[in-house]
N, CA, C and O atoms as CSV, one atom per row, in Angstrom:
chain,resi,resn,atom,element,x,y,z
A,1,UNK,N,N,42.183,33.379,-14.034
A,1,UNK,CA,C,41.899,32.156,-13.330
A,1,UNK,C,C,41.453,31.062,-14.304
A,1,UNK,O,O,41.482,29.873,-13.986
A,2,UNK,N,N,41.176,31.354,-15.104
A,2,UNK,CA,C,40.660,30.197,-16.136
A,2,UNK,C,C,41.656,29.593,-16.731
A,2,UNK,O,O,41.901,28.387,-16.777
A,3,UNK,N,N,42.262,30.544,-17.221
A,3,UNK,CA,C,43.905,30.008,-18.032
A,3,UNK,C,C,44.216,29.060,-17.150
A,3,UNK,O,O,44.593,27.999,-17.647
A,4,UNK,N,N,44.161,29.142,-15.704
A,4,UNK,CA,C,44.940,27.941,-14.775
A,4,UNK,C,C,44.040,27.131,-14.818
A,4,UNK,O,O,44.544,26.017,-14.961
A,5,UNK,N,N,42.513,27.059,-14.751
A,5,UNK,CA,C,42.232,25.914,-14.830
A,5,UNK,C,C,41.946,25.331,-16.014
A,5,UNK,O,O,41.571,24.160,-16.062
A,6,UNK,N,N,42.076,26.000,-16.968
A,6,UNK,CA,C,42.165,25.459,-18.059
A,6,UNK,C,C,43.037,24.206,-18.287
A,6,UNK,O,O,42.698,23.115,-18.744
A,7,UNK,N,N,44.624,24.764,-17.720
A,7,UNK,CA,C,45.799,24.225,-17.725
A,7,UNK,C,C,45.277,22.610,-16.763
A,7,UNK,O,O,45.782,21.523,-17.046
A,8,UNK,N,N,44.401,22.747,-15.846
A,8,UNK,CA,C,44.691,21.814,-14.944
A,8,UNK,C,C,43.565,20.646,-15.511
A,8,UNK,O,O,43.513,19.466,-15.165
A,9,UNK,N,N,42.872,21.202,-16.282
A,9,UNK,CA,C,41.822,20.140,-16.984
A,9,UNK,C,C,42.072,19.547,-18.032
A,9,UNK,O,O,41.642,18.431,-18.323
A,10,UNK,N,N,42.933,20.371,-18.838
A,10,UNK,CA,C,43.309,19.933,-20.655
A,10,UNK,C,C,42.083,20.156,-21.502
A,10,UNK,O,O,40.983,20.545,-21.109
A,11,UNK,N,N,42.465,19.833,-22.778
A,11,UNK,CA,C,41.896,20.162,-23.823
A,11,UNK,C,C,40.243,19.395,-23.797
A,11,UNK,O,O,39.259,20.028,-24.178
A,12,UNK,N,N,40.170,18.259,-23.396
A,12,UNK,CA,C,38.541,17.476,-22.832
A,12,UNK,C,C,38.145,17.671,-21.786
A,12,UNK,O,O,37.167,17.076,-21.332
A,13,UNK,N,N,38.997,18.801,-20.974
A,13,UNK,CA,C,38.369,18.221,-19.489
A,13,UNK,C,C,37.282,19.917,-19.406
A,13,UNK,O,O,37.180,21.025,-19.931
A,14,UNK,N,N,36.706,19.065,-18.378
A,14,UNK,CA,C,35.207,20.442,-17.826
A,14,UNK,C,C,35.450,21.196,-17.205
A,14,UNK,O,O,35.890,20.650,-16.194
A,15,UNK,N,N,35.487,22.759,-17.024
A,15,UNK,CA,C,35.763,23.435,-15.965
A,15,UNK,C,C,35.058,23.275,-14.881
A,15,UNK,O,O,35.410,23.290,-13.702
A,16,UNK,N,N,33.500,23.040,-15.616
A,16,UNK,CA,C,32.157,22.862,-14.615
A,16,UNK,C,C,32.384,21.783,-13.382
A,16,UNK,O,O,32.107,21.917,-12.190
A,17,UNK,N,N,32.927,20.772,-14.015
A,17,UNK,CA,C,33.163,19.897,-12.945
A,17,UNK,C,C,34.457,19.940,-11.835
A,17,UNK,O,O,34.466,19.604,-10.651
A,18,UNK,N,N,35.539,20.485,-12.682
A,18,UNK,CA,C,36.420,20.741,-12.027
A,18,UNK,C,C,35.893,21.836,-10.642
A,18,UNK,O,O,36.270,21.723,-9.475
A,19,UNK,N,N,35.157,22.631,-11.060
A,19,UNK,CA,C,34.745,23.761,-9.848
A,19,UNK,C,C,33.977,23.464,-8.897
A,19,UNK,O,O,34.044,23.902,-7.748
A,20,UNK,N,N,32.922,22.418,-9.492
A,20,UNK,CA,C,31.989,21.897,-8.765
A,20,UNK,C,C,32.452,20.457,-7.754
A,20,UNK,O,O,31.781,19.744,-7.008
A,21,UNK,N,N,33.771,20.446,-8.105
A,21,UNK,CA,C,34.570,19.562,-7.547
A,21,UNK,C,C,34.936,20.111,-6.079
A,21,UNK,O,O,34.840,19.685,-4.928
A,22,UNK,N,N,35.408,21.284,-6.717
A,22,UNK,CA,C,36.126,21.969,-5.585
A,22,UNK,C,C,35.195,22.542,-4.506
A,22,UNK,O,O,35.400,22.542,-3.293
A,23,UNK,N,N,34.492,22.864,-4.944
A,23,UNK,CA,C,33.412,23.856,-4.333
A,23,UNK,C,C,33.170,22.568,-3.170
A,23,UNK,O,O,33.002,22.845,-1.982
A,24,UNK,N,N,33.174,21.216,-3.642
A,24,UNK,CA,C,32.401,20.383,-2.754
A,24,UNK,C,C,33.106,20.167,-1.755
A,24,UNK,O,O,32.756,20.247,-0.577
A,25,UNK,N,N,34.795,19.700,-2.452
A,25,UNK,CA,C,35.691,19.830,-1.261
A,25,UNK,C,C,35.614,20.717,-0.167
A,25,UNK,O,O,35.636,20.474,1.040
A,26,UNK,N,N,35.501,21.995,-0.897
A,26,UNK,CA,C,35.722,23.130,0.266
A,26,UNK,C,C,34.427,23.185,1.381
A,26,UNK,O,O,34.491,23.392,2.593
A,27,UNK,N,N,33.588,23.001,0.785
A,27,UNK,CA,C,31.988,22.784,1.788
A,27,UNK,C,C,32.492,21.820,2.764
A,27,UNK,O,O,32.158,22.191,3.889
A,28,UNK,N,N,33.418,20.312,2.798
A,28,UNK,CA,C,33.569,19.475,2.986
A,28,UNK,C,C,34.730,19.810,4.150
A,28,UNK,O,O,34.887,19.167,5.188
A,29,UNK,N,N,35.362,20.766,3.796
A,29,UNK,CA,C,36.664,21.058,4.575
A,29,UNK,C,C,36.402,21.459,5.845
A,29,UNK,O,O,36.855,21.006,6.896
A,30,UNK,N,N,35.084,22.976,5.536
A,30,UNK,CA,C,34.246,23.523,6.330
A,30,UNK,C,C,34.372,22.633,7.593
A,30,UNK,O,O,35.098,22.501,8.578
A,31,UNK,N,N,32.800,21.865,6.782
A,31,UNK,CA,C,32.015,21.237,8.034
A,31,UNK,C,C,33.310,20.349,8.526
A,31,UNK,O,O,33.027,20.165,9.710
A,32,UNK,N,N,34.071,19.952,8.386
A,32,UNK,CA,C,34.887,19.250,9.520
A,32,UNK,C,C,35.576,19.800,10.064
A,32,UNK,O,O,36.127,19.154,10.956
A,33,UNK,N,N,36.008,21.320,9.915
A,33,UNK,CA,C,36.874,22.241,10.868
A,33,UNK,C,C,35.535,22.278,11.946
A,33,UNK,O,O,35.654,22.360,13.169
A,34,UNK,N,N,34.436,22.211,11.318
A,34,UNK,CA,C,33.143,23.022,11.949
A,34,UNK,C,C,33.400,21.719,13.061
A,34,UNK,O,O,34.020,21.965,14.096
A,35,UNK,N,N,32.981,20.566,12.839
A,35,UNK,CA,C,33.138,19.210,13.601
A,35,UNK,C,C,33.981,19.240,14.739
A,35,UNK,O,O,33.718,19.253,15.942
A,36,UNK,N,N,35.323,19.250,13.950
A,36,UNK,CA,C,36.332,19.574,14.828
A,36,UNK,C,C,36.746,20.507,15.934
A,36,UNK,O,O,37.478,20.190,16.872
A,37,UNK,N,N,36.078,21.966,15.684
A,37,UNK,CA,C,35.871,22.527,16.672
A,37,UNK,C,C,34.958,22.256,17.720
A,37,UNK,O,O,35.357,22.478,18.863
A,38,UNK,N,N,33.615,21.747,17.528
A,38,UNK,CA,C,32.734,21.175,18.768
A,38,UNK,C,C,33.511,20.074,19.585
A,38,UNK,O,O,33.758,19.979,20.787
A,39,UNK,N,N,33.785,19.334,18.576
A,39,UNK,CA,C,34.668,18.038,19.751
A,39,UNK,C,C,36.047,19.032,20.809
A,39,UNK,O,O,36.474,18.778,21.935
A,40,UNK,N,N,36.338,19.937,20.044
A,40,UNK,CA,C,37.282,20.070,20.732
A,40,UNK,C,C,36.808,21.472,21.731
A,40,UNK,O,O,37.868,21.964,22.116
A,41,UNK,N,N,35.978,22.042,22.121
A,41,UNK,CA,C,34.983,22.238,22.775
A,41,UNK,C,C,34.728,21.628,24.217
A,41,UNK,O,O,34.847,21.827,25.426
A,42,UNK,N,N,34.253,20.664,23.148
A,42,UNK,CA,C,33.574,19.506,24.055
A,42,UNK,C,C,34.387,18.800,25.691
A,42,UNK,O,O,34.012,18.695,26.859
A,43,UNK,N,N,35.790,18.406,24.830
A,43,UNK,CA,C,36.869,18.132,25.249
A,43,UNK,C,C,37.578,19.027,26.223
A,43,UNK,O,O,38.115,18.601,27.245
A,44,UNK,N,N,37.551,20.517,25.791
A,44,UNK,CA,C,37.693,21.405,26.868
A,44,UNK,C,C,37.079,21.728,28.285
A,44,UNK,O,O,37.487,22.038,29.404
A,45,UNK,N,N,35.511,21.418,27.443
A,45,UNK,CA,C,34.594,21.475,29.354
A,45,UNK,C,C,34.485,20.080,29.741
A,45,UNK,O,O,33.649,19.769,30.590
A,46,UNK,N,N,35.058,19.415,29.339
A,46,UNK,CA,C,35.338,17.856,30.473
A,46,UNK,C,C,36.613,17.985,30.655
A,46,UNK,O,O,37.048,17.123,31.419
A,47,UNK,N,N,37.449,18.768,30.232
A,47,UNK,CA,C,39.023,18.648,30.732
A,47,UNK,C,C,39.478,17.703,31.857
A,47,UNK,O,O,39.957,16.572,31.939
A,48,UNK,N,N,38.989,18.999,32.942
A,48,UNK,CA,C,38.981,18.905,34.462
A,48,UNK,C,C,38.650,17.802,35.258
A,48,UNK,O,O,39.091,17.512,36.371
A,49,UNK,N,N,37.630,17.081,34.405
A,49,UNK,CA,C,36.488,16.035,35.125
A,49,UNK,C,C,37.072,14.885,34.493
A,49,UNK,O,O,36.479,13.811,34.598
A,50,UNK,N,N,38.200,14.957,33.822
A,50,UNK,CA,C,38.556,13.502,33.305
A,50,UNK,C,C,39.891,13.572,33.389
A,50,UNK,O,O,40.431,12.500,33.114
A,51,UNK,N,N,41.093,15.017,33.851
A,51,UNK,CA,C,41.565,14.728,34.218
A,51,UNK,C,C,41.816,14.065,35.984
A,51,UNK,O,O,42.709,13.338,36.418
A,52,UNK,N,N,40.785,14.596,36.583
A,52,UNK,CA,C,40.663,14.215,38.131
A,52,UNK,C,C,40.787,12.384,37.976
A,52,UNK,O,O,41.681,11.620,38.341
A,53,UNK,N,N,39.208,12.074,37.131
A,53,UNK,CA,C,39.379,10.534,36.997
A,53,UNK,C,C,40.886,9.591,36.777
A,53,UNK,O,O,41.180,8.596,37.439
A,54,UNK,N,N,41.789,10.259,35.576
A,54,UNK,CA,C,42.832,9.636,35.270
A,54,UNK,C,C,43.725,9.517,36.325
A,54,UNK,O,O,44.364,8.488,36.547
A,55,UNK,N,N,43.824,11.021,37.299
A,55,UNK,CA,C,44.708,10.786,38.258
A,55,UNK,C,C,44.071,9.796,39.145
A,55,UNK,O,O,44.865,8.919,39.487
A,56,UNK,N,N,42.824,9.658,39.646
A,56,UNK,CA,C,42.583,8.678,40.350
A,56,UNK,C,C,42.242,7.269,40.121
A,56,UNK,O,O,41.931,6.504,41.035
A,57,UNK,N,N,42.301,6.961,38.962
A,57,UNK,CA,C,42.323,5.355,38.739
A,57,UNK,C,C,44.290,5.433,38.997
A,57,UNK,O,O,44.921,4.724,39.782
A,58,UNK,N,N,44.812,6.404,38.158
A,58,UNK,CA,C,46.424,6.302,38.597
A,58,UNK,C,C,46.789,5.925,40.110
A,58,UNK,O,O,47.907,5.625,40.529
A,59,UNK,N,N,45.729,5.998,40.755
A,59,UNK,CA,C,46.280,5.940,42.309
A,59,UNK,C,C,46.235,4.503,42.589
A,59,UNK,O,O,47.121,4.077,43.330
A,60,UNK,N,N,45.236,3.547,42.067
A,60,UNK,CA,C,45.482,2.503,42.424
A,60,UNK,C,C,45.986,1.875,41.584
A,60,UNK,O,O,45.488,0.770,41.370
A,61,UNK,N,N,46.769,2.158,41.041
A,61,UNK,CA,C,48.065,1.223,40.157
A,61,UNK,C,C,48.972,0.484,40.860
A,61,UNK,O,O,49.180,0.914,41.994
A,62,UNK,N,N,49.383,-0.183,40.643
A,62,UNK,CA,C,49.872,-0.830,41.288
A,62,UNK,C,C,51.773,-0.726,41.104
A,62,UNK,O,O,52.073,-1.238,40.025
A,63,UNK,N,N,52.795,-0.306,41.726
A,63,UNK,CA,C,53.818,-0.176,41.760
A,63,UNK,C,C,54.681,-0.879,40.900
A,63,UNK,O,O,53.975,-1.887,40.917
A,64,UNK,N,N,55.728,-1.242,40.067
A,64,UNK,CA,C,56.220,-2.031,39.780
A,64,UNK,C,C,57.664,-1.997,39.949
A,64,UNK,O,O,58.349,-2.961,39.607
């Protein structure tokens, strides 16, 4: 694994940072799957209660 990141840093570049790069990304990736799952959660137990609303503002639409 080093050989590759060796390759991906070059001859000046840091591994340290390169990892500590990543590491942050990946923490970063986490918490927004993490995010993303509550909203979509969230979104599931109002389903019902917002699809009822949509159909009923749909009712007084007006024809065209």
């Amino acid at each position: 694994m080093l050989e590759e990141i060796d390759k991906i840093v070059g001859r000046n570049g840091s591994r340290s940072e390169l990892i500590e790069k990543a590491v942050h990304e990946y923490i970063h990736k986490i918490a927004r799957a993490q995010r993303d799952q509550r909203d979509l959660e969230i979104l599931n137990r109002s389903a019902k209660r917002m699809n009822r609303e949509a159909e009923d503002v749909l009712r007084y639409q007006v024809k065209l």
